[in-house]
C-alpha positions in Angstrom: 0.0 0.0 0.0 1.3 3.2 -1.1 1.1 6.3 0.9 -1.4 7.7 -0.3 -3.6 5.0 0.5 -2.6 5.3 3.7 -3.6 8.6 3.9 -6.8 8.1 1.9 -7.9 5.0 4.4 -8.1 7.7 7.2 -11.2 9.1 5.1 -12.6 5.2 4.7 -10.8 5.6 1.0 -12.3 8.6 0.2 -10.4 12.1 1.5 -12.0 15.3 0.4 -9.0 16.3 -1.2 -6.1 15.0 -3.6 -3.1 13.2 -2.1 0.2 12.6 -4.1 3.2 11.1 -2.4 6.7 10.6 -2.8 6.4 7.1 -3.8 4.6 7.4 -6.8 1.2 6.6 -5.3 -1.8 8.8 -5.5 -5.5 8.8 -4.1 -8.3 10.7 -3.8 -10.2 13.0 -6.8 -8.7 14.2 -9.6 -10.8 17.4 -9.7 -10.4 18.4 -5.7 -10.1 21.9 -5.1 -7.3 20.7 -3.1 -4.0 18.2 -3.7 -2.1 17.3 -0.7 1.7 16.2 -1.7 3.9 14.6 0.5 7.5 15.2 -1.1 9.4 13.3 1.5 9.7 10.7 4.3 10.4 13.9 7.0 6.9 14.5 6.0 5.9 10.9 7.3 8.6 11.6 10.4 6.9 14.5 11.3 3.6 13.5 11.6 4.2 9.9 13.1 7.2 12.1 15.8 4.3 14.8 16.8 0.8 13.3 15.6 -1.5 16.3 15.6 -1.8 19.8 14.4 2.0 20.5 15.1 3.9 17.7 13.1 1.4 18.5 10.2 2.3 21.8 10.6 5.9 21.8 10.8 5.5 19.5 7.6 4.2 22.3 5.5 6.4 25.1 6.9 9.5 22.9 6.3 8.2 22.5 2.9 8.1 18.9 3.0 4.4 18.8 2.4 2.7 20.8 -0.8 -0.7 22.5 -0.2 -2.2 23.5 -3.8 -5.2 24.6 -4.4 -7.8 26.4 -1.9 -6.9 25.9 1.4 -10.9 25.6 3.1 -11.3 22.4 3.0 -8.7 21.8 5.3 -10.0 23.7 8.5 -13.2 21.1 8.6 -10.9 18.2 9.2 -9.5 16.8 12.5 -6.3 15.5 13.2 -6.1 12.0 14.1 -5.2 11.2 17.4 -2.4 9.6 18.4 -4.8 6.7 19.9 -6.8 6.9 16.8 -3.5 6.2 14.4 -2.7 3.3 17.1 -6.0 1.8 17.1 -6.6 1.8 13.1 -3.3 0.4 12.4 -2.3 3.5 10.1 0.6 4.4 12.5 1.9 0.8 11.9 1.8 1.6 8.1 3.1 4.8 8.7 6.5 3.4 10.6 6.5 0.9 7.7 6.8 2.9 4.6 10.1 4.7 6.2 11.5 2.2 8.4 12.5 2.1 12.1 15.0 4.9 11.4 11.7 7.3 11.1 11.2 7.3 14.7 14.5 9.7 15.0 12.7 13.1 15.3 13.5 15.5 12.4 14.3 19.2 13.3 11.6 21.7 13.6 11.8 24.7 11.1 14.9 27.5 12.4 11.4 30.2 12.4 9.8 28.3 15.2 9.5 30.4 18.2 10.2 29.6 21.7 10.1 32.6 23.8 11.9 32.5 27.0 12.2 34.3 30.8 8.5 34.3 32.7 5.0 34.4 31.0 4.0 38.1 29.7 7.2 39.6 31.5 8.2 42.8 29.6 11.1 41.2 27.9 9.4 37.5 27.3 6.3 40.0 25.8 8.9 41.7 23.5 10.5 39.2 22.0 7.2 37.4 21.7 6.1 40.3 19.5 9.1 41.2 17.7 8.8 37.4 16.5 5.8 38.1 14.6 6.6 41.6 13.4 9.6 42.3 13.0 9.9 40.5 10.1 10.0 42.9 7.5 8.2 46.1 6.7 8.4 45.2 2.8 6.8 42.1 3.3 4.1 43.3 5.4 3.5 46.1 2.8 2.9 43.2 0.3 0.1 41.6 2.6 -1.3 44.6 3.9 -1.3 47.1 0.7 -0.8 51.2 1.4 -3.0 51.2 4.2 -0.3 49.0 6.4 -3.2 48.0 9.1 -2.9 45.0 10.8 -6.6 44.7 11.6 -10.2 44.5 10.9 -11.2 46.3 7.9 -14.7 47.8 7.8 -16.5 47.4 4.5 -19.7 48.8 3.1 -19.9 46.3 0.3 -18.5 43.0 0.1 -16.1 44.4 -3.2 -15.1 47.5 -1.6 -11.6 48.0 -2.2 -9.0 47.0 1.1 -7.9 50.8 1.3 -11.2 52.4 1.4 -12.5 49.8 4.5 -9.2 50.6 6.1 -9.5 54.0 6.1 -13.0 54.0 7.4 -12.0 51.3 9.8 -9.7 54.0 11.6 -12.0 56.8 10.7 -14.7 55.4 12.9 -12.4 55.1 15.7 -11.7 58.5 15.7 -15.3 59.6 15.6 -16.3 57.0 18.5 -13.4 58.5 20.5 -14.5 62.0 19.6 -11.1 63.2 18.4 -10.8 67.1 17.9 -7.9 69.5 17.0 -5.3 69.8 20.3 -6.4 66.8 22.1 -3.7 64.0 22.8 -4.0 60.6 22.0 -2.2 57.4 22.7 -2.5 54.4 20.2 -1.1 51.2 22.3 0.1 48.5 19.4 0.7 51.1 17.0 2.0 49.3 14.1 3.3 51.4 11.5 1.1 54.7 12.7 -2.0 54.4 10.6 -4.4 56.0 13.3 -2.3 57.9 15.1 -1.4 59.3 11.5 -4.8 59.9 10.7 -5.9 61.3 13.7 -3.3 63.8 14.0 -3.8 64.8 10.0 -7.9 64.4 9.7 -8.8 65.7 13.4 -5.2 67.6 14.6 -5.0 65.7 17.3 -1.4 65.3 19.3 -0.9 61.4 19.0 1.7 59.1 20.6 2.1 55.7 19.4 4.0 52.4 21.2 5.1 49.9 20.3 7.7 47.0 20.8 9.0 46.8 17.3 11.5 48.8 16.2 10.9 47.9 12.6 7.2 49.5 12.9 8.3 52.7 14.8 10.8 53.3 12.2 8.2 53.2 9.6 5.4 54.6 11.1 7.9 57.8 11.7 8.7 57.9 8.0 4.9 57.7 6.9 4.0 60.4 9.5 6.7 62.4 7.5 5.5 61.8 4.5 2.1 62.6 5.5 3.2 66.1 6.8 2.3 65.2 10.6 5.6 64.5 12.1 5.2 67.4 14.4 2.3 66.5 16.2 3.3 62.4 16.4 5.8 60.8 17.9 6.0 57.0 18.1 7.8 55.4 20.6 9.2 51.4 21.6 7.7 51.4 24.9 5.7 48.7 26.8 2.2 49.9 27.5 3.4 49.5 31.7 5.7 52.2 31.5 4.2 55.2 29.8 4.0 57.7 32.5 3.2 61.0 30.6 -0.8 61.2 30.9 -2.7 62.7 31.0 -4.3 61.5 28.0 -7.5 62.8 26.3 -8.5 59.3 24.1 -6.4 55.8 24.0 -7.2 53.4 21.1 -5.9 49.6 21.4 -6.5 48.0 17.9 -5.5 44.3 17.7 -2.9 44.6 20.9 -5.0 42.9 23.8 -4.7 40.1 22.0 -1.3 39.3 23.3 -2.0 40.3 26.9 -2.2 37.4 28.7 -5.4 36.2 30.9 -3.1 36.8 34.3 -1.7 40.5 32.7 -5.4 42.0 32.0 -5.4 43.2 35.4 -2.2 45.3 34.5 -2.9 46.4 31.0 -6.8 48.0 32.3 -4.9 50.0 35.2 -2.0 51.1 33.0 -4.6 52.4 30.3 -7.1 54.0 33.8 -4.4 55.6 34.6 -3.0 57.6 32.2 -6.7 58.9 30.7 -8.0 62.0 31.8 -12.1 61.7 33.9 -14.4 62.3 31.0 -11.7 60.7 28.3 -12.3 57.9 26.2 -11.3 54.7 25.3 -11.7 52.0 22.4 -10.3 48.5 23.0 -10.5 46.6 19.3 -9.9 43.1 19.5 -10.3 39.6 18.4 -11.9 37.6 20.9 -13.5 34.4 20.7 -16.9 33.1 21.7 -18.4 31.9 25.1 -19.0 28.0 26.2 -21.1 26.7 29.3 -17.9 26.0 31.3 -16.7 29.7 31.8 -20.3 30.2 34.0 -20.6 26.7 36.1 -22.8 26.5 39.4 -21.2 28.3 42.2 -23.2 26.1 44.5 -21.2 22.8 44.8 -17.5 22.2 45.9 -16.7 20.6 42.2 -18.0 23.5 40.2 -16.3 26.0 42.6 -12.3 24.1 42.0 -13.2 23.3 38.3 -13.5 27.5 38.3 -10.2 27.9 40.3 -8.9 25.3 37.4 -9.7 27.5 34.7 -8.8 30.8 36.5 -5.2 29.9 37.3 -5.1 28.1 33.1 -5.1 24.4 34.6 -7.9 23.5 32.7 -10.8 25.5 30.6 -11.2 27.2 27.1 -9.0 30.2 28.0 -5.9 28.0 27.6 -6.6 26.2 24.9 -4.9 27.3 22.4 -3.6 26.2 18.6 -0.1 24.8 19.0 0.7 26.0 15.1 -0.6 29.6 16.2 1.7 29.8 19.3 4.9 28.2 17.8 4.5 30.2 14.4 2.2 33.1 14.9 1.4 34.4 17.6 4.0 33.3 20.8 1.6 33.6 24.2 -0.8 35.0 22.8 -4.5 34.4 24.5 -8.0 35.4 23.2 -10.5 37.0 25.7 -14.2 36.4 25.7 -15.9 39.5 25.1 -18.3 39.4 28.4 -15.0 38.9 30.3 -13.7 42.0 28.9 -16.3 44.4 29.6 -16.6 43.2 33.2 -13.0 43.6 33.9 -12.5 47.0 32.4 -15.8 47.8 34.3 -14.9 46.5 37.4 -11.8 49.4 37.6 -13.6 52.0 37.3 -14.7 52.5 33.4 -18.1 52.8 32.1 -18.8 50.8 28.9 -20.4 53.2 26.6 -20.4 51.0 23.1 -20.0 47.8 21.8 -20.0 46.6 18.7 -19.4 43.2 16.5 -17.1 43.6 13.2 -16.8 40.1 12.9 -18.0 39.4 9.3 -15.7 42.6 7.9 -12.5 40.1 9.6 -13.7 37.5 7.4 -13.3 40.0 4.2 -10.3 41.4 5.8 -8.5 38.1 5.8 -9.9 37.0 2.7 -8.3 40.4 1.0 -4.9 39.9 2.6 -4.1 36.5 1.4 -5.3 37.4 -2.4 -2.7 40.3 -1.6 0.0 37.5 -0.7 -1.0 34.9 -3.1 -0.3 38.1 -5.9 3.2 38.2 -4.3 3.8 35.1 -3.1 7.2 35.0 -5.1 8.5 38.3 -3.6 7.3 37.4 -0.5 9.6 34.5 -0.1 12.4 36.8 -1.4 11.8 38.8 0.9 11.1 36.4 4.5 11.7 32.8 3.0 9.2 30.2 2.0 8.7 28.8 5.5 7.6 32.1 6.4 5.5 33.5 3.9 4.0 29.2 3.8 3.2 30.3 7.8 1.1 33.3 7.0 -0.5 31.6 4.1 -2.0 28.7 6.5 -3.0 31.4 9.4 -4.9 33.9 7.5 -6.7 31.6 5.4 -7.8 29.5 8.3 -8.4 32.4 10.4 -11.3 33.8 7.2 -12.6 30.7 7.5 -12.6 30.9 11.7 -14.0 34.1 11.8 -16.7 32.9 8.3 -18.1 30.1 11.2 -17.8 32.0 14.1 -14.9 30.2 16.0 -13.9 33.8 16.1 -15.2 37.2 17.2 -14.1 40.5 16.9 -15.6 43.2 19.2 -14.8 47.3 19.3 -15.5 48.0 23.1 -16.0 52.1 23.8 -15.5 53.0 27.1 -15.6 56.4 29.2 -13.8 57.6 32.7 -16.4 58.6 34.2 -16.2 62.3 35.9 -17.3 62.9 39.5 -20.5 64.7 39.2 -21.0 64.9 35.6 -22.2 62.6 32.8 -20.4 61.8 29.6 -21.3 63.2 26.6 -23.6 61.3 24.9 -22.1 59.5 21.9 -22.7 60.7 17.9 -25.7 59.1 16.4 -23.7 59.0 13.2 -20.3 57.6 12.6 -20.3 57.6 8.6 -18.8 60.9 7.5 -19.5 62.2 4.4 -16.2 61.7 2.4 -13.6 59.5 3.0 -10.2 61.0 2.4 -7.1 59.2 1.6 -3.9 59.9 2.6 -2.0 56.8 2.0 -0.6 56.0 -1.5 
């Protein structure tokens, strides 16, 4: 029995997508929107070394394992367990098409990451982040196009061009955070200075951005240049802990929460209290992803009461669980928060929750739009980062459309207020639309 047949017999002999192998066998449909090739026994040593997500993973990044084709497909199927291979007798055919020499581990890809020093300290949390983007501004501007954002486009047609939703994306920030001329504003997780840019250009606003990258600071400087803004921006590398000179008017925190930790929340809500002004705003954007039964058990009974302890100290429970392809190639440590926990916590010290609201079909168009954009320039990208990176980005955007199409993931804008002793907020704008969108970006 060939490979392939091996690999077909997991689908009783009929897989939903192509398989070729090294070996000259093949399986599966000729016309799948898929083909899976196996161009080595590493593949084989992967997957039967680390059964699961990671071996299979590590297969593709290494390049030992072809994907062509549209990706979909693969996000419906689970990996076999190691139990399941054992019981079905495929991990016996898989240690016989290589040999006993197969069970000598092959080396994981050199981009893996393995972060080091304590959970979410400022230096583990840096060189988690500097893993993922400081990889190269070119590259990014190939994914990303002019706009250079990093999150959730908002579209008012399905076809809208990329730029356009970008721009209104960080437009309707600014309008929920009431931006006007001589206000300050700090953006936490900058990037490369889009809103900050845009606020301090469209509403002539004084805006501060951080951020751990070097890389992004660098660029987001140039484009605030070249935008004619440099004097009223300044971007800094600075953890979000140590910025000390509020008082600030607005903060907006688009698509950084995500890699604050469960246990660092606490920290991140009173940094961001205390540096904005009683009456000032603040918009926390961020993936999240949805609720389940077992983050609300009975309170009433002994069991319930540890199994909660479990999951709020990460010994057990969904906030933990976590892709191991995501955290080894993605995104090291990071952790998505369920919306309701959010808004309790940033509630519970001391802000008012004014707005929230869901964007999470425009991430679905968002994602779809960036991996056209690196499918385009898939060639240069690899010039520019290497296959094994540019394959990495490939797998996590398309299968994070396809997360947010199902809704395995959410994405939430969350407008809050410090309140101000003995007077209300002001009330927010009925309308966020404006009447023209202006570009500045090339």
């Amino acid at each position: 029995m060939g490979l392939a047949d091996i690999v077909a017999a997991l689908f009783d002999g009929k897989p939903p997508f192509k398989v070729t192998a090294y070996d000259g066998s093949v399986a599966g449909p000729d016309d799948a929107p898929l083909t899976v090739r196996f161009n080595s026994e590493d593949a084989v040593r992967r997957i039967v070394t680390r059964p699961g997500e990671l071996g299979m993973a590590r297969a593709y990044v290494a390049g030992d394992i072809d994907l062509d084709g549209e990706l979909d497909g693969l996000f419906s199927l689970q990996s076999p367990s190691p139990v399941a291979l054992v019981r079905s007798g495929t991990m016996a055919q898989l240690l016989r098409s290589i040999g006993i020499s197969g069970l000598k581990p092959v080396e994981p890809p050199a981009i893996e990451a393995r972060p080091h020093g304590a959970l979410h300290s400022r230096e583990r949390d840096r060189e988690a982040v500097t893993h993922h983007y400081d990889v190269s501004n070119y590259f990014y501007s190939l994914v990303l196009g002019p706009s250079m954002v990093y999150s959730c486009a908002v579209f008012s047609t399905a076809d809208e061009a990329l730029e356009t939703a970008q721009l209104r994306k960080v437009d309707l920030i600014a309008r929920k955070l009431n931006l006007a001329p001589g206000q300050r504003l700090l953006d936490v997780g900058c990037g490369w200075g889009t809103m900050a840019i845009h606020a301090a250009k469209t509403y002539g606003c004084h805006a501060v951005g951080i951020t751990l990258s070097e890389p992004q600071r660098a660029r987001a400087q140039e484009r605030a240049e070249e935008a004619g803004v440099s004097h009223l921006v300044e971007f800094r590398v600075q953890d979000y802990r140590d910025v000390t000179d509020g008082p600030f008017d607005a903060i907006s925190s688009i698509g950084m929460s995500e890699h604050v930790g469960r246990r660092s929340l606490e920290a991140y809500i009173a940094s961001l209290y205390r540096v904005l002004k009683p009456g000032g705003r603040l918009l926390n954007h961020a993936i999240g992803r949805p609720a389940t039964r077992e983050e609300n058990p009975k309170p009433t009974r002994a069991g319930e009461a540890i199994r909660q302890i479990q999951i709020a100290t990460g010994m057990r429970g969904p906030s933990r669980v976590k892709s191991e392809f995501m955290d080894r190639y993605v995104f090291p440590d990071g952790e998505l928060h369920e919306v309701g926990t959010m808004v309790s916590m940033f509630q519970a010290h001391g802000l008012e929750v004014r707005h929230l609201e869901s964007l999470r079909e425009h991430y679905a168009l968002t994602l779809r739009a960036w991996v056209r954009n690196l499918e385009d320039n898939f060639e240069a990208a690899c010039n520019e980062v290497g296959r094994e990176r540019a394959r990495v980005w490939r797998l996590y955007m398309a299968g994070s459309a396809v997360g947010f199409e199902r809704h395995q993931l959410e994405i939430h804008q969350i407008l809050m207020v410090k309140p101000m002793a003995g007077r209300a907020p002001l009330a927010l704008r009925e309308a966020y639309e404006p009447d023209q969108l202006v570009s500045w970006f090339a």
